[in-house]
N, CA, C and O of each residue as an XYZ file, in Angstrom:
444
protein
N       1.158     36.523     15.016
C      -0.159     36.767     14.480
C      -1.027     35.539     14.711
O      -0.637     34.388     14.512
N      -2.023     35.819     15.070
C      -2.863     34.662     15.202
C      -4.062     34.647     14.053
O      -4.777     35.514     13.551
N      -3.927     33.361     13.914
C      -5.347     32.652     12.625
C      -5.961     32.408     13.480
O      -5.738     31.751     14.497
N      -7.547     33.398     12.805
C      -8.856     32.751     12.982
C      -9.027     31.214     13.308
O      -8.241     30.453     12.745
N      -9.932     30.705     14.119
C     -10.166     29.506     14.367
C     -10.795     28.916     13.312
O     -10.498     27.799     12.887
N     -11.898     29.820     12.742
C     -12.657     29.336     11.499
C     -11.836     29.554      9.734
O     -12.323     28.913      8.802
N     -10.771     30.372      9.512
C     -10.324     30.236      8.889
C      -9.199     28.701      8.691
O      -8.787     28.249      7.623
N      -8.944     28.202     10.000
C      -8.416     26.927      9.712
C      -9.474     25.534     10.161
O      -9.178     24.393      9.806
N      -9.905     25.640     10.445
C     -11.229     24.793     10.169
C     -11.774     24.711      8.626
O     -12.018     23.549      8.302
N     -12.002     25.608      7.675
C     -11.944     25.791      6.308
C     -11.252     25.317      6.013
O     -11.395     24.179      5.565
N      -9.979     25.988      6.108
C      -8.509     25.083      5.278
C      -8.536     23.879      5.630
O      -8.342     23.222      4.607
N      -8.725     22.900      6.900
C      -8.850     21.329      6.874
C     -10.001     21.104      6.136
O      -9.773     20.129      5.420
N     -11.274     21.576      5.928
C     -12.040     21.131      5.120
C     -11.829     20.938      3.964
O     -11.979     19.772      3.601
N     -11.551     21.602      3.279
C     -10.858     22.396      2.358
C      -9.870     20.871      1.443
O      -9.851     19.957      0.619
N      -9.360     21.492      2.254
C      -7.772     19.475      2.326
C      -8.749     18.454      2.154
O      -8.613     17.834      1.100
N      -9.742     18.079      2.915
C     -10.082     16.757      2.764
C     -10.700     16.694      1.745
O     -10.844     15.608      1.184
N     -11.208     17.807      1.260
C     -12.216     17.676      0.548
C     -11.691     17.412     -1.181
O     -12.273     16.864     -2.117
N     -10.423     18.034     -1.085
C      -9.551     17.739     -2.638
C      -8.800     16.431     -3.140
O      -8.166     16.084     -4.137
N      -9.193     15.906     -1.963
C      -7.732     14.758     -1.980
C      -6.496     15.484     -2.202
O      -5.842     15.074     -3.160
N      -5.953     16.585     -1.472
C      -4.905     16.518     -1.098
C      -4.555     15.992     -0.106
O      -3.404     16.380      0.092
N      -4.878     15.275      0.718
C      -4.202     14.501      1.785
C      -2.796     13.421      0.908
O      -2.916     13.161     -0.290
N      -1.650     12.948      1.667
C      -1.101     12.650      1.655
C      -1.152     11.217      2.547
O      -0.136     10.866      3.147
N      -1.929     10.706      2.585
C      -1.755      9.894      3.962
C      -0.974      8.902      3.564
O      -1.081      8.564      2.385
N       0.015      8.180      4.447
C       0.657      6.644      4.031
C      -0.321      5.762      3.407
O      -1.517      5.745      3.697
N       0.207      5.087      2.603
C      -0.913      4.114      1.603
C      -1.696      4.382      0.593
O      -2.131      3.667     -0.310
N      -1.829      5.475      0.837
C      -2.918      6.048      0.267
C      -3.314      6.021     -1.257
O      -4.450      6.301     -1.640
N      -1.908      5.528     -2.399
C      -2.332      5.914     -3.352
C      -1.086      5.184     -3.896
O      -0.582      4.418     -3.075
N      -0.409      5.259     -5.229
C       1.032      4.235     -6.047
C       2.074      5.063     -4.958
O       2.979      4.625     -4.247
N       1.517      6.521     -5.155
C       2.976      7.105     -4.651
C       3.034      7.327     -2.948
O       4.049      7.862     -2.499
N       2.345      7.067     -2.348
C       2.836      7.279     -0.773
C       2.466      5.928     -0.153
O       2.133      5.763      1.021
N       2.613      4.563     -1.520
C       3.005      3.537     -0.897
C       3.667      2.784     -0.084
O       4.867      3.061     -0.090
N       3.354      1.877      0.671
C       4.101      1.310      2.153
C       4.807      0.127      1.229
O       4.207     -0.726      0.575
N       6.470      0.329      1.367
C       7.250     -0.257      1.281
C       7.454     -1.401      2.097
O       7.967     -1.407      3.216
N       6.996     -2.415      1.426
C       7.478     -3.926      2.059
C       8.527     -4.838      1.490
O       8.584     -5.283      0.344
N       9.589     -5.095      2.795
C      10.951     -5.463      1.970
C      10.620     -7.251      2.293
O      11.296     -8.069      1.670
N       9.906     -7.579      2.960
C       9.749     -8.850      2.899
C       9.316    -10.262      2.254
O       8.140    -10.185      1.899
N       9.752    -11.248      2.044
C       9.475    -12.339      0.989
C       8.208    -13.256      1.299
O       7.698    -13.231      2.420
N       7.815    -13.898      0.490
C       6.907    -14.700      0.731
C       5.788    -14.439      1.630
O       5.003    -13.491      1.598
N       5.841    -15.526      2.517
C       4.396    -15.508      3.562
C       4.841    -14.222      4.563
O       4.139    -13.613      5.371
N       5.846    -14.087      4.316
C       6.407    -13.152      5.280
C       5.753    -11.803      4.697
O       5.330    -10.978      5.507
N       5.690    -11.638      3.794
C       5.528    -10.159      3.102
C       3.440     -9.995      3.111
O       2.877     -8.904      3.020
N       2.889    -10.992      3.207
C       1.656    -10.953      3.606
C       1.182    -10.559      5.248
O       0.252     -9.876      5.677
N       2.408    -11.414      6.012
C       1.986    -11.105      7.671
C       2.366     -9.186      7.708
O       1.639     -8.349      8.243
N       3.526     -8.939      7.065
C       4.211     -7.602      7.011
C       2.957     -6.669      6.728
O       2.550     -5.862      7.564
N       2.396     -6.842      5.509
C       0.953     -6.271      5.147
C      -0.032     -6.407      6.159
O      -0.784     -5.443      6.301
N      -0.165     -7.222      6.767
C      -1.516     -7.322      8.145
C      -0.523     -6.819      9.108
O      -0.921     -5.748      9.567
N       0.293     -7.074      9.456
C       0.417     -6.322     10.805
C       0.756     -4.733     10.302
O       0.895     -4.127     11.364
N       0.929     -3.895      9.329
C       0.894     -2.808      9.407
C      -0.788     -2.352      9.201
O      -1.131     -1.586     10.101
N      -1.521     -2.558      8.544
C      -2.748     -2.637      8.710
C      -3.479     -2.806      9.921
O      -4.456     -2.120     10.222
N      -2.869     -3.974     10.801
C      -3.257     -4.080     12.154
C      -2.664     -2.801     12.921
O      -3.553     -1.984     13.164
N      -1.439     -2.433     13.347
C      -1.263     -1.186     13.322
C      -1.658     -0.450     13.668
O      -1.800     -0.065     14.829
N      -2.061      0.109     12.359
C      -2.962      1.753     11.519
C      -4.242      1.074     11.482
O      -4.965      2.045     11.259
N      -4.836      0.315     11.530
C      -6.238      0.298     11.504
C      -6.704     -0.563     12.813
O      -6.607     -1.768     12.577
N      -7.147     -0.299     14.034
C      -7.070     -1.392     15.146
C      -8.674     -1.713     14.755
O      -9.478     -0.821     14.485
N      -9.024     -3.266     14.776
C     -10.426     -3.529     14.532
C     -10.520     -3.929     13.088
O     -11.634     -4.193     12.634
N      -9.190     -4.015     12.135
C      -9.773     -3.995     10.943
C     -10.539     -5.914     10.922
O     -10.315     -6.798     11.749
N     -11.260     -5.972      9.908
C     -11.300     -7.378      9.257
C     -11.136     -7.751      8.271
O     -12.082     -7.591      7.500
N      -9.852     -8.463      7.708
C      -9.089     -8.656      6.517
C      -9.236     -9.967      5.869
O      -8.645    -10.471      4.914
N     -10.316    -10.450      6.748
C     -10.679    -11.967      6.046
C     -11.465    -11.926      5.060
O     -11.810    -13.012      4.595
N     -11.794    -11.141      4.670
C     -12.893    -10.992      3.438
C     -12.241    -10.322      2.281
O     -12.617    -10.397      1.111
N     -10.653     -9.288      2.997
C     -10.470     -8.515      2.144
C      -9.991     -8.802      0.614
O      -9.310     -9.735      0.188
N     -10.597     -7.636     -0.111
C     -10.097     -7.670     -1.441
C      -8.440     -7.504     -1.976
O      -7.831     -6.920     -1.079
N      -7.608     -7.796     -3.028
C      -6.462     -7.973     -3.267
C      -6.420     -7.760     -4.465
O      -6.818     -8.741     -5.094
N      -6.067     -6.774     -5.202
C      -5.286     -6.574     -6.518
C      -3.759     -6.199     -6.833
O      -3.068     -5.460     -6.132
N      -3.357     -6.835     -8.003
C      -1.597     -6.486     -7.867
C      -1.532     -5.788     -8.609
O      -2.376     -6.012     -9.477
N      -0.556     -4.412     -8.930
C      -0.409     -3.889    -10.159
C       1.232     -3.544    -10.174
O       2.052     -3.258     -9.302
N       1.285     -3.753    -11.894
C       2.191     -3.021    -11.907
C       2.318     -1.195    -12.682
O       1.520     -0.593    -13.400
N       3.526     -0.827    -12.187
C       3.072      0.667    -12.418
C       4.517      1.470    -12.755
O       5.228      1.617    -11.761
N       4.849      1.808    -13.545
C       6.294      2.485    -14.082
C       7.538      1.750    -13.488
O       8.356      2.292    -12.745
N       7.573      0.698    -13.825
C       8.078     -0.521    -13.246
C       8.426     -1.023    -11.745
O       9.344     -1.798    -11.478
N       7.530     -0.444    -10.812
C       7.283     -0.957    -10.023
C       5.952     -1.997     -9.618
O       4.972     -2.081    -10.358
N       6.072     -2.728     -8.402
C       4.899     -3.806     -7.989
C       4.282     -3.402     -6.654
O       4.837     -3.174     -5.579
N       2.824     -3.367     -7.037
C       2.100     -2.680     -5.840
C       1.149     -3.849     -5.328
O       0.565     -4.355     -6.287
N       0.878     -4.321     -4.347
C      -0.212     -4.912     -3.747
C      -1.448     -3.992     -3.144
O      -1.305     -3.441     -2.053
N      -2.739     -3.847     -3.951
C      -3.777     -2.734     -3.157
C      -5.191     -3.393     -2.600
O      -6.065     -3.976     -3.241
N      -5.124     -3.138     -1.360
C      -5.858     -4.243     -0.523
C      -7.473     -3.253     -0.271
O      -7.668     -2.038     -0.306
N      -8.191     -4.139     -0.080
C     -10.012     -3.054      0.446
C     -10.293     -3.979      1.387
O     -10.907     -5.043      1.310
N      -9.658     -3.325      2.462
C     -10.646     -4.378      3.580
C     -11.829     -3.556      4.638
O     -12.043     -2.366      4.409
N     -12.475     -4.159      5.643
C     -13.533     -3.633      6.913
C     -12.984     -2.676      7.771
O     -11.787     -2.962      7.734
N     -13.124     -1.582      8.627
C     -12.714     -1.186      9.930
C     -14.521     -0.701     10.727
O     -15.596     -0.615     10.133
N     -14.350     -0.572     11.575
C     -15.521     -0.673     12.254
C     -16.066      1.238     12.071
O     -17.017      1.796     12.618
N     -14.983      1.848     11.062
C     -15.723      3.157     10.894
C     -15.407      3.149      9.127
O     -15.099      4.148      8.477
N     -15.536      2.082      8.713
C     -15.836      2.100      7.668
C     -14.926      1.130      6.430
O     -14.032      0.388      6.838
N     -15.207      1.202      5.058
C     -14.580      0.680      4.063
C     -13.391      1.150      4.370
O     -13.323      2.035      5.223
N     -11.985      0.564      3.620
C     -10.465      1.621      3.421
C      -9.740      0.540      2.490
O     -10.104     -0.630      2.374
N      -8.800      1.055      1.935
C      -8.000      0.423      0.693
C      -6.648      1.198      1.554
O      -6.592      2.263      2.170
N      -5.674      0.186      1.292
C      -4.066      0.704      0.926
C      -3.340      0.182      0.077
O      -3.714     -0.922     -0.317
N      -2.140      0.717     -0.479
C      -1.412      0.365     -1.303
C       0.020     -0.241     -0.668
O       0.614      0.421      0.182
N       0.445     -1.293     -1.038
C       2.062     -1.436     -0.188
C       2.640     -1.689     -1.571
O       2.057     -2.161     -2.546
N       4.074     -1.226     -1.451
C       4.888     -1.204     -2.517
C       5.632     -2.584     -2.351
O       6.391     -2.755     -1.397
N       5.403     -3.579     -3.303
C       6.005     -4.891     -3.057
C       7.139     -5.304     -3.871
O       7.473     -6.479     -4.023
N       7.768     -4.212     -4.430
C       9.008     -4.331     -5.625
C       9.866     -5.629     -5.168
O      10.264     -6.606     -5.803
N       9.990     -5.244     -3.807
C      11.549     -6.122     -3.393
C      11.601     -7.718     -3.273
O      12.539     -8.478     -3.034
N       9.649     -8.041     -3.640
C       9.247     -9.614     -3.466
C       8.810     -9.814     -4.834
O       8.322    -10.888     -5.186
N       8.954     -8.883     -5.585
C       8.486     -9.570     -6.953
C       9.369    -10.092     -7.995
O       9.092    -10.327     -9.171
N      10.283    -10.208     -7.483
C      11.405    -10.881     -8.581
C      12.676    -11.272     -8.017
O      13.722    -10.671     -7.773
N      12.251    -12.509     -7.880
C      13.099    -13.633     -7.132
C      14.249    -13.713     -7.547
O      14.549    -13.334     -8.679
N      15.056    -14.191     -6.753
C      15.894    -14.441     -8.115
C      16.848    -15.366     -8.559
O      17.982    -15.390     -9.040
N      15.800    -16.242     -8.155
C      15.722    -17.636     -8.763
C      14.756    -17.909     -9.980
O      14.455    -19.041    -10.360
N      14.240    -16.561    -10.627
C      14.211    -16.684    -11.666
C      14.963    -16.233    -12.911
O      15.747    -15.284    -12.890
N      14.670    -17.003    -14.072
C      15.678    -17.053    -15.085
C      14.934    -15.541    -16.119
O      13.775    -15.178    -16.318
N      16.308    -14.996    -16.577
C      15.844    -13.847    -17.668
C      14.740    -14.798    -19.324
O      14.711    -15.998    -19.595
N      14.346    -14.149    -19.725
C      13.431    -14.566    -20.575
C      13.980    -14.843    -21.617
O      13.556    -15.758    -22.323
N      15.303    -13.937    -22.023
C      16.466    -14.557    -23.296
C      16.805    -15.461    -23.046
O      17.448    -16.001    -23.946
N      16.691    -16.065    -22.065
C      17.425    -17.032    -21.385
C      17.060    -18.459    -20.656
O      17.766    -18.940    -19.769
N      15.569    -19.213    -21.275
C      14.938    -20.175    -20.948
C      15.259    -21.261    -20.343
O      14.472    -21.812    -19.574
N      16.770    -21.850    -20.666
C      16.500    -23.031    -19.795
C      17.727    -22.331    -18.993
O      17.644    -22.825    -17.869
N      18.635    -21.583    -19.002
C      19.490    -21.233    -17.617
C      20.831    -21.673    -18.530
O      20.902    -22.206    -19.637
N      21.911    -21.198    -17.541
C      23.331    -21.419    -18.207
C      23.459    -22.947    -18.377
O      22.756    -23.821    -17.869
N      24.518    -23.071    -19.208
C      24.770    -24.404    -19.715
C      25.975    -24.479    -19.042
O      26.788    -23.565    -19.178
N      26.263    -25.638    -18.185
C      27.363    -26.550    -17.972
C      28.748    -26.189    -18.083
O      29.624    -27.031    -17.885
């Protein structure tokens, strides 16, 4: 059976128009998982951005951290030459070192 051309032209309208899109980044839950540490986990964030966005400019960009049902999100707003865009990367695996000490537990084991 074949669909109308204009009946799916609707239905993509349709999609964009609800935020049902799904796209990677897009939101806490179809966050981009970054397993990397430190400065490393910032280049990891620009080069997937570089990527998926060719042209972006991230020197200006904005940076908020959140946390969210106990996970750690980094959500970035930077330039592309067709417009504003934000993503989310899931940064769980760099947020807790673990070389840090539990909080019951202030100065570390004793001797």
């Amino acid at each position: 059976m074949r669909v109308p051309w204009n009946f799916v032209a609707i239905a993509v309208i349709a999609s964009s128009m609800c935020g049902c899109s799904k796209r990677a980044g897009s939101s806490f839950d179809t966050a981009i998982v970054i397993t990397a540490h430190g400065t490393d986990r910032i280049l990891e964030e620009g080069n997937w951005i570089t990527r998926h966005y060719p042209g972006a400019d991230t020197r200006n960009a904005k940076w908020i951290e959140h946390e969210r049902k106990g996970r750690w999100y980094d959500h970035l707003f930077f330039s592309t030459p067709s417009g504003d865009r934000e993503v989310y990367f899931d940064v769980t695996a760099d947020s807790f070192p673990s070389n840090l000490k539990p909080v019951d537990d202030p100065i570390g084991p004793t001797a």
